[in-house]
LOZAVO-643349 format. One record per residue: residue number from 1; residue in one letter; x, y, z of N, C-alpha, C, O in turn. Coordinates in nm, 4 decimals, always signed. Example, Ala and Ser with C-alpha at 12.3 -4.5 7.8 and 13.67 -1.06 7.14 Angstrom:
2
{1, A, {+1.3190, -0.5690, +0.7800}, {+1.2300, -0.4500, +0.7800}, {+1.3200, -0.3300, +0.7800}, {+1.4236, -0.3319, +0.8465}}
{2, S, {+1.2850, -0.2250, +0.7080}, {+1.3670, -0.1060, +0.7140}, {+1.2900, +0.0030, +0.7870}, {+1.3409, +0.1138, +0.8039}}
# end
This chain:
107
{1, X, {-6.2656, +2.6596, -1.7258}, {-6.1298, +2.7022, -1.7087}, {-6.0629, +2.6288, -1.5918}, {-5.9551, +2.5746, -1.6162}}
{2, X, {-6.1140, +2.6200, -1.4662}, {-6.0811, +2.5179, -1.3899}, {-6.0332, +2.3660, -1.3867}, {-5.9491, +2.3040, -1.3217}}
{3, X, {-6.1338, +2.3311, -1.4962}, {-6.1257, +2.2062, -1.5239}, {-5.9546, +2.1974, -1.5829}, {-5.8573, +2.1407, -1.5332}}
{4, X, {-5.9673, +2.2713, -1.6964}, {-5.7978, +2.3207, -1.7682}, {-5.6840, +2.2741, -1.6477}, {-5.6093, +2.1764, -1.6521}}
{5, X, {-5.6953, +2.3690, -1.5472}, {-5.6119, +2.3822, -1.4693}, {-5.5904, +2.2593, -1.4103}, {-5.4740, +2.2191, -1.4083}}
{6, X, {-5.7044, +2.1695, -1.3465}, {-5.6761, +2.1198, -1.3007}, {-5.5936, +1.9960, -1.3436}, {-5.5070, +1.9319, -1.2841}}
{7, X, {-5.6485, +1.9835, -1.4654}, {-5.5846, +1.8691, -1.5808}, {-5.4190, +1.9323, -1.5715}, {-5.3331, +1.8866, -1.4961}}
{8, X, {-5.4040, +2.0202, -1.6446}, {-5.2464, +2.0811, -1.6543}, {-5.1604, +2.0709, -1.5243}, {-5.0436, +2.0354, -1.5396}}
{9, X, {-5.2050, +2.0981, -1.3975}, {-5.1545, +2.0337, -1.3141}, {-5.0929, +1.8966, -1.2767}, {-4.9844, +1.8514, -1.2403}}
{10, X, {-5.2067, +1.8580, -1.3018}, {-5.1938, +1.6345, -1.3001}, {-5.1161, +1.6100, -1.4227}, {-5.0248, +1.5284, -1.4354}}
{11, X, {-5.1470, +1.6629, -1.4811}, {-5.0028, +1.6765, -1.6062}, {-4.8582, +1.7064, -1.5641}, {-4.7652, +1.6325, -1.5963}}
{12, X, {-4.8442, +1.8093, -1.4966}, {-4.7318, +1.8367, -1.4435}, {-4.6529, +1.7662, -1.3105}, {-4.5337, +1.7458, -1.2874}}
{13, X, {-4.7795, +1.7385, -1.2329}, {-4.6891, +1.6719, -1.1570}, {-4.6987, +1.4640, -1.1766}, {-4.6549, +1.3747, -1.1040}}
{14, X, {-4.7654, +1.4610, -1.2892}, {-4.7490, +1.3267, -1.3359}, {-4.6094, +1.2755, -1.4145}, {-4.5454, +1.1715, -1.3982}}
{15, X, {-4.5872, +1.3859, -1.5040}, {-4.4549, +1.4348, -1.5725}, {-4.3385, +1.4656, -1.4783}, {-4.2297, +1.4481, -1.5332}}
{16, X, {-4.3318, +1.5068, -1.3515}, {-4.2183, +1.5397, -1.2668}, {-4.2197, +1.3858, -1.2278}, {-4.1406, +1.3052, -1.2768}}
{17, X, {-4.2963, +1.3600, -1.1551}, {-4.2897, +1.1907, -1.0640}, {-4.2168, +1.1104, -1.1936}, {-4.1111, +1.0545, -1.1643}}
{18, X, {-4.2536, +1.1007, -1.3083}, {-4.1521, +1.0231, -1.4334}, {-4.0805, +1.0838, -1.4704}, {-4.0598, +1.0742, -1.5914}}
{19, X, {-4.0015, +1.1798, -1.3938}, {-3.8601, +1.2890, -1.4519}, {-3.7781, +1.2075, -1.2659}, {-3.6786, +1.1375, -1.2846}}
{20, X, {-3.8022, +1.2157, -1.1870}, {-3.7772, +1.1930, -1.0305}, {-3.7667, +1.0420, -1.0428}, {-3.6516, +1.0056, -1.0185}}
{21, X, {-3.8597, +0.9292, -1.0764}, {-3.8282, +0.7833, -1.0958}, {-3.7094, +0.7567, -1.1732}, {-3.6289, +0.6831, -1.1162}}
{22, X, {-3.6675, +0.8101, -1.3243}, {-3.6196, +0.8308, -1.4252}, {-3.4524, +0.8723, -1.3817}, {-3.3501, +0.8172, -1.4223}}
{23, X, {-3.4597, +0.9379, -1.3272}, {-3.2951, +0.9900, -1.2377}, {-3.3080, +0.9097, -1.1085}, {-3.2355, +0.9678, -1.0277}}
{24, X, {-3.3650, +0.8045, -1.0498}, {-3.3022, +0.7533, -0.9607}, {-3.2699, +0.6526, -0.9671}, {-3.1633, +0.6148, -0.9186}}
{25, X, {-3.3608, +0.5682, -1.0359}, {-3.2889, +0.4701, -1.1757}, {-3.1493, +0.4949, -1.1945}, {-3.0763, +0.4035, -1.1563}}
{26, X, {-3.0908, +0.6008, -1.2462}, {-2.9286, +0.6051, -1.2588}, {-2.8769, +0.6176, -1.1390}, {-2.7751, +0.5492, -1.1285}}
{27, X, {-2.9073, +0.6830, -1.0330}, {-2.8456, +0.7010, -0.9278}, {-2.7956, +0.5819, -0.8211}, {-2.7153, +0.5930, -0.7284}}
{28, X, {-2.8724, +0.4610, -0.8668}, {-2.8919, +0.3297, -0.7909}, {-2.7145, +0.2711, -0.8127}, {-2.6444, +0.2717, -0.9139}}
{29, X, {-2.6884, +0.2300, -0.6894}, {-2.5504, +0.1717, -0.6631}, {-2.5454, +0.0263, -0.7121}, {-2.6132, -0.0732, -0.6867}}
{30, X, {-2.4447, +0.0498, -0.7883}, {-2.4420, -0.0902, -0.8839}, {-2.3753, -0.1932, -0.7596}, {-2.2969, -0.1631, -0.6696}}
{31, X, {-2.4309, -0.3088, -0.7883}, {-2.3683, -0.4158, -0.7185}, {-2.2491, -0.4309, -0.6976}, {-2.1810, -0.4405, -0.7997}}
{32, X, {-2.1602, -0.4410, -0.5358}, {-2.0498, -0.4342, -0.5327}, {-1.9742, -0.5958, -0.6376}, {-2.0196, -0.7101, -0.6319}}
{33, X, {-1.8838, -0.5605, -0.7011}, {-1.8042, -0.6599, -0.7320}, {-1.7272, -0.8057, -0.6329}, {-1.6877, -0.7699, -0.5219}}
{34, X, {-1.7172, -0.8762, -0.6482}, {-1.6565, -1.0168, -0.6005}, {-1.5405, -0.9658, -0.4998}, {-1.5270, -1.0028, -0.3832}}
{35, X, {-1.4512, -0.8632, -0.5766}, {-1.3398, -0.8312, -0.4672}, {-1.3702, -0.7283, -0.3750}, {-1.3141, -0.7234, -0.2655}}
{36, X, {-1.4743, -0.6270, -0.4194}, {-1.5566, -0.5788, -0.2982}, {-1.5767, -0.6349, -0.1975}, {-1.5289, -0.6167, -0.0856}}
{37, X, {-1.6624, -0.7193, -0.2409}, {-1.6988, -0.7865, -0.1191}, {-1.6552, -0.8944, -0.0601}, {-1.7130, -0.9250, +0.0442}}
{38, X, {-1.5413, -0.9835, -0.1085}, {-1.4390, -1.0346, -0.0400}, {-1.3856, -0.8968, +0.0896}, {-1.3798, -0.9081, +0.2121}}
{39, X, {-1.3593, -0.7953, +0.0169}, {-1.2246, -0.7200, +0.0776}, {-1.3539, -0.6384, +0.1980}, {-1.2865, -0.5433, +0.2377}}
{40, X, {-1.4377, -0.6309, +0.2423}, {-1.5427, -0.6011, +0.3159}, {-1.5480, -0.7183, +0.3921}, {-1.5779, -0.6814, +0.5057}}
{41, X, {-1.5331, -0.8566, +0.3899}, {-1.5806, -0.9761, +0.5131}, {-1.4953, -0.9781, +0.6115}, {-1.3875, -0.9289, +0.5780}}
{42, X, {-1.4986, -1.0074, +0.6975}, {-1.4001, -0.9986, +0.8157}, {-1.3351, -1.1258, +0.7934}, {-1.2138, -1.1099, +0.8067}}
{43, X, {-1.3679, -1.2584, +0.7619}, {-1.3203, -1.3799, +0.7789}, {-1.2471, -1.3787, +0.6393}, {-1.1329, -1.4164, +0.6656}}
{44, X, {-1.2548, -1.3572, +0.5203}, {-1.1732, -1.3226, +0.4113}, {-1.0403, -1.2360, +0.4685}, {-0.9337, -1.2929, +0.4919}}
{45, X, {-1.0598, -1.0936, +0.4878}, {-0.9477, -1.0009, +0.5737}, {-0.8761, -1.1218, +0.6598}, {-0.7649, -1.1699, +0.6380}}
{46, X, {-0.9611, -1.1548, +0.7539}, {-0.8484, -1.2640, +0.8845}, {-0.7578, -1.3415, +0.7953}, {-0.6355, -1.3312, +0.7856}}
{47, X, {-0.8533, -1.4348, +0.7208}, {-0.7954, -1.5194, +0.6387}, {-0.6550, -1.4897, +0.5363}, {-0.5774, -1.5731, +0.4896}}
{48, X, {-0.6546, -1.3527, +0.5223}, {-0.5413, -1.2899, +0.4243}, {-0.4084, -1.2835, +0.4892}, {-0.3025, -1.3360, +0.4549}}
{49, X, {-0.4489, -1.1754, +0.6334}, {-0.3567, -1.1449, +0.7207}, {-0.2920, -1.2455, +0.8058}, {-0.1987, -1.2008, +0.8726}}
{50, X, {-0.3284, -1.4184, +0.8256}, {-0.2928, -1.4961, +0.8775}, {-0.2183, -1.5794, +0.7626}, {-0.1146, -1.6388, +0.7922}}
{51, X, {-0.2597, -1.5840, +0.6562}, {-0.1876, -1.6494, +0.5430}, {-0.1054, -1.5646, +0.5335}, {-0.0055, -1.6242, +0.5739}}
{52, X, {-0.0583, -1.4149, +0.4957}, {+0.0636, -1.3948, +0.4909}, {+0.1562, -1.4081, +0.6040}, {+0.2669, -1.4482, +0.5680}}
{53, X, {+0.1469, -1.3913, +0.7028}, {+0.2165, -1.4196, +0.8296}, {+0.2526, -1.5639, +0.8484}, {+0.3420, -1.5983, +0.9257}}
{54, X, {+0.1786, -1.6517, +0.7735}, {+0.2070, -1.7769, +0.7911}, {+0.3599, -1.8267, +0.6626}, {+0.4515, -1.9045, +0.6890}}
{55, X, {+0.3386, -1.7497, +0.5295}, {+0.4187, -1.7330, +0.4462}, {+0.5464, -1.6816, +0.4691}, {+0.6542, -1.7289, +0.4332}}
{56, X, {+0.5184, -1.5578, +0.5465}, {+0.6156, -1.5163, +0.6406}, {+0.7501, -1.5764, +0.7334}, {+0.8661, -1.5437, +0.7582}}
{57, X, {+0.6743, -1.6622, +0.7593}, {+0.7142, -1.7056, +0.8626}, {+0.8297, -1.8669, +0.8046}, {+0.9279, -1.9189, +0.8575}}
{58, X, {+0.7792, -1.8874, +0.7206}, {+0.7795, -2.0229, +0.6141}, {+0.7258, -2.1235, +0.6993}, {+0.7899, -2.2234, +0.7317}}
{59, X, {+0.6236, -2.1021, +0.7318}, {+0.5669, -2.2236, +0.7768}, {+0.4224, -2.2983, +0.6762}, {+0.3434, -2.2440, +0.5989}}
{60, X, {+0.4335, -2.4125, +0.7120}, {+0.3212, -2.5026, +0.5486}, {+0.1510, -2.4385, +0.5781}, {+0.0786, -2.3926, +0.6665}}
{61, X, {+0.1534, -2.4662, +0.4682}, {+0.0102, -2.4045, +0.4777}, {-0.1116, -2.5334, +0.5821}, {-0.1367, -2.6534, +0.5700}}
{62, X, {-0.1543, -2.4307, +0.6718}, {-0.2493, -2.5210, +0.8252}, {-0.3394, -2.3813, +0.8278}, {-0.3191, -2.2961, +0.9142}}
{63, X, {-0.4174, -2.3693, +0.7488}, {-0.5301, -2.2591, +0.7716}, {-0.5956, -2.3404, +0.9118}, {-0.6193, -2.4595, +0.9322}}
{64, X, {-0.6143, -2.2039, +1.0061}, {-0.7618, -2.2315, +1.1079}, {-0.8845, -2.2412, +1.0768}, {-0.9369, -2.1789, +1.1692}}
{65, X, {-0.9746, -2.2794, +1.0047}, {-1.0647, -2.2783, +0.9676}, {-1.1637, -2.3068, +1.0648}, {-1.2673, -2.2517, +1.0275}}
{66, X, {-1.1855, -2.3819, +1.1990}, {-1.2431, -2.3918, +1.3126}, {-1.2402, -2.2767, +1.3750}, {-1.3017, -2.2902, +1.4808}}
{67, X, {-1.1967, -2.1621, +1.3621}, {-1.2182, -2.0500, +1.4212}, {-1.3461, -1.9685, +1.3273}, {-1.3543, -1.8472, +1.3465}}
{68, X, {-1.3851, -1.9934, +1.2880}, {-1.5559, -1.9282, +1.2403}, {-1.6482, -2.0310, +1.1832}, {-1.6175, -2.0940, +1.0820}}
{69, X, {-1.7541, -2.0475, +1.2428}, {-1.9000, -2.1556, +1.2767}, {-1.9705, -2.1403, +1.1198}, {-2.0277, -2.2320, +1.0608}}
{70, X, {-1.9588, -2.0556, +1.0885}, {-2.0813, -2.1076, +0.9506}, {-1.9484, -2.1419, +0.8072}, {-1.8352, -2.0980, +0.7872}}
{71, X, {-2.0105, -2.2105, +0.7559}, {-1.9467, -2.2536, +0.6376}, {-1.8756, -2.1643, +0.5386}, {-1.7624, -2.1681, +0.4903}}
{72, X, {-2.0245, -2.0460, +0.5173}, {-1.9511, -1.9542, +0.4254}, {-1.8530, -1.8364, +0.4530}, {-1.8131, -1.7512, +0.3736}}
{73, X, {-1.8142, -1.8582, +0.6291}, {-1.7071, -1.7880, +0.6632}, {-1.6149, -1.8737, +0.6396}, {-1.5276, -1.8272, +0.5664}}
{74, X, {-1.5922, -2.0184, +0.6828}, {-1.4891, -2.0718, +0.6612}, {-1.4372, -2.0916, +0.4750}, {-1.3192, -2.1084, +0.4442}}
{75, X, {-1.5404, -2.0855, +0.3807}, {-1.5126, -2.1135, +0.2998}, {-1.4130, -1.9653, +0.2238}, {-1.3254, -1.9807, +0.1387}}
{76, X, {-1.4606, -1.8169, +0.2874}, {-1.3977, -1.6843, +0.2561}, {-1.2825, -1.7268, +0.3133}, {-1.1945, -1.7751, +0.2421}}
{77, X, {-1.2640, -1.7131, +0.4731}, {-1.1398, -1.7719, +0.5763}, {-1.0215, -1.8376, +0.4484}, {-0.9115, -1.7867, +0.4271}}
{78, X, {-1.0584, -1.9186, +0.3998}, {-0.9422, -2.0123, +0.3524}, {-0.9621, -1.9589, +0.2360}, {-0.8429, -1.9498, +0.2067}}
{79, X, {-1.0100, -1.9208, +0.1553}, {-0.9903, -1.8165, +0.0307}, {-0.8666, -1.6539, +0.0647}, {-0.7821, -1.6036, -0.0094}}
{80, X, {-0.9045, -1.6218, +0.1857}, {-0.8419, -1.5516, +0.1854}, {-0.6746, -1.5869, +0.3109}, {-0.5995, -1.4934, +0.3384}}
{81, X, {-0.6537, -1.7078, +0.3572}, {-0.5718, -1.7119, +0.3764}, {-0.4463, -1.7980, +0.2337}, {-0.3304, -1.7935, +0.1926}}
{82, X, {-0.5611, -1.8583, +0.2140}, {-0.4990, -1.9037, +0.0170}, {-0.4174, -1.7865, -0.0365}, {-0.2949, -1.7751, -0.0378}}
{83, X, {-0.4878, -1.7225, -0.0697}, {-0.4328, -1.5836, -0.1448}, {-0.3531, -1.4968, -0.0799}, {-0.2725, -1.4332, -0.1480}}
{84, X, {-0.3578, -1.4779, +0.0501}, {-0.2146, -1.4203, +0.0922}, {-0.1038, -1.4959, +0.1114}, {+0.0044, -1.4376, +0.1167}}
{85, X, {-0.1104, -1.6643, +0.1280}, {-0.0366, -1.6645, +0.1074}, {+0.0497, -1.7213, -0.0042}, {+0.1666, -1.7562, +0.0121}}
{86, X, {-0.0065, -1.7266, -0.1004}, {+0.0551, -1.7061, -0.1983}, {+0.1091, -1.6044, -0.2618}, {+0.2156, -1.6120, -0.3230}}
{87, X, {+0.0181, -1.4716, -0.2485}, {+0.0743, -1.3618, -0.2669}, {+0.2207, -1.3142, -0.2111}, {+0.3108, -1.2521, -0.2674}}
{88, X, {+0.2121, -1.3555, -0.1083}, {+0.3599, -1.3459, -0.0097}, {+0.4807, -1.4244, -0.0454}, {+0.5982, -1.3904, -0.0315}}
{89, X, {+0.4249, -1.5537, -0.1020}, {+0.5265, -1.6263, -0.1899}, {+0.5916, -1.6007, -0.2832}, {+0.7075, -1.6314, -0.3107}}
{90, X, {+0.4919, -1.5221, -0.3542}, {+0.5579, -1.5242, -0.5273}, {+0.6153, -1.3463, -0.5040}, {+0.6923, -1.2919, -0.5832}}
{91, X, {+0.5691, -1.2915, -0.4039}, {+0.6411, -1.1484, -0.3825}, {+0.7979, -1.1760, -0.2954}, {+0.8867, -1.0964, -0.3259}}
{92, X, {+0.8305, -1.2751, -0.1991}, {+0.9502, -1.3328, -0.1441}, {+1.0511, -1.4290, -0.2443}, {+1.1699, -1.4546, -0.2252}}
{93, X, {+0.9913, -1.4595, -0.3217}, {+1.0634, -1.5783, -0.4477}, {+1.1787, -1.4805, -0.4620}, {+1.2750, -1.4751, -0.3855}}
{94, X, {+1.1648, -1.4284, -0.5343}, {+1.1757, -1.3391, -0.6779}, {+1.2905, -1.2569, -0.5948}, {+1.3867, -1.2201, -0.6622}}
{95, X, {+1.2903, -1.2230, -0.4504}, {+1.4043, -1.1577, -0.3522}, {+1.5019, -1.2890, -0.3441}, {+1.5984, -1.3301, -0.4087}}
{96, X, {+1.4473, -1.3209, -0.2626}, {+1.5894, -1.4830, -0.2052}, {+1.6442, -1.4833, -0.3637}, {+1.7665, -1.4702, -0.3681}}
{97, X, {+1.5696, -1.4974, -0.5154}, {+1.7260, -1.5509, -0.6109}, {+1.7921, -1.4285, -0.6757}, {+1.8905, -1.4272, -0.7497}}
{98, X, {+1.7123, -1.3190, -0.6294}, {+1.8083, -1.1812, -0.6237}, {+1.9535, -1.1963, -0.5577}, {+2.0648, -1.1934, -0.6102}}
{99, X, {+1.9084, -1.2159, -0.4058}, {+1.9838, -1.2162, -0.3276}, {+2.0450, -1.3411, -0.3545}, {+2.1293, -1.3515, -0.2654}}
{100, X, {+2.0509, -1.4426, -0.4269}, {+2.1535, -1.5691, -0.4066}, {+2.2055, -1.5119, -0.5600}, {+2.3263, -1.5339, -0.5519}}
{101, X, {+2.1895, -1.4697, -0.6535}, {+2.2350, -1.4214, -0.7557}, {+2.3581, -1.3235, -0.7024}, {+2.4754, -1.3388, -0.7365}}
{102, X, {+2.3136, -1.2275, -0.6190}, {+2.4370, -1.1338, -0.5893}, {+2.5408, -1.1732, -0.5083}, {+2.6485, -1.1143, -0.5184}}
{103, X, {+2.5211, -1.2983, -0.3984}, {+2.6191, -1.3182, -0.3258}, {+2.5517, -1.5089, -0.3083}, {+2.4699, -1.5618, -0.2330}}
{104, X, {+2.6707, -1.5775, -0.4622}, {+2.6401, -1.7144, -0.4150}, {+2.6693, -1.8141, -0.3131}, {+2.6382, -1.9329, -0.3206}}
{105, X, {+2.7385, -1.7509, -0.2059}, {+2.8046, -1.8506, -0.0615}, {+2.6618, -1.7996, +0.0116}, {+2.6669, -1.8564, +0.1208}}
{106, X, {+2.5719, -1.7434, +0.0088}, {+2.4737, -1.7571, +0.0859}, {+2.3670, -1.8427, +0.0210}, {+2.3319, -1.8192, -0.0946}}
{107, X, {+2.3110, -1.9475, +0.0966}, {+2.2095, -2.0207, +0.0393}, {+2.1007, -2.0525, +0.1769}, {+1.9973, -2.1173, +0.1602}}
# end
């Protein structure tokens, strides 16, 4: 009768440990996505917030890229000053021929 038991046990908790592996398997955090983890780097972020300010400003595109030492910051850096400022462009366009549409003596 012992023997029983002891088997039905190792049964049971052999069966829980593959019920516990089995659900953490799903629970596992899927790999952040590309814009995740762009929008998480610090030199991507810099790179955004200096490209729009630079768009801003209308001045030509002169990314700093000598302001961060390894490559694959500089290579985020200018990805993300790329994209803001373009973003800033094509969001400012689209105003100025508003505004030259409503009043054409301003140019």
């Amino acid at each position: 009768m012992s023997k029983l038991l002891v088997l039905a046990l190792a049964f049971a908790v052999s069966l829980g440990t593959t019920a516990m592996l089995a659900n953490s398997q799903r629970n596992m955090k899927q790999p952040a996505s590309e814009e995740a983890r762009l929008a998480a780097d610090g030199a991507f972020r810099d790179g955004l917030y200096l490209g729009k300010l630079s768009a801003k400003s209308s001045r030509t595109q002169r990314p700093a890229v000598g302001r961060w030492s390894t490559s694959q910051d500089r290579a985020n850096f200018l990805a993300g000053y790329r994209r803001g400022y373009s973003e800033t462009l094509a969001h400012t366009e689209p105003q100025k021929e508003i505004l030259q549409n409503q009043n054409p003596e301003v140019r």
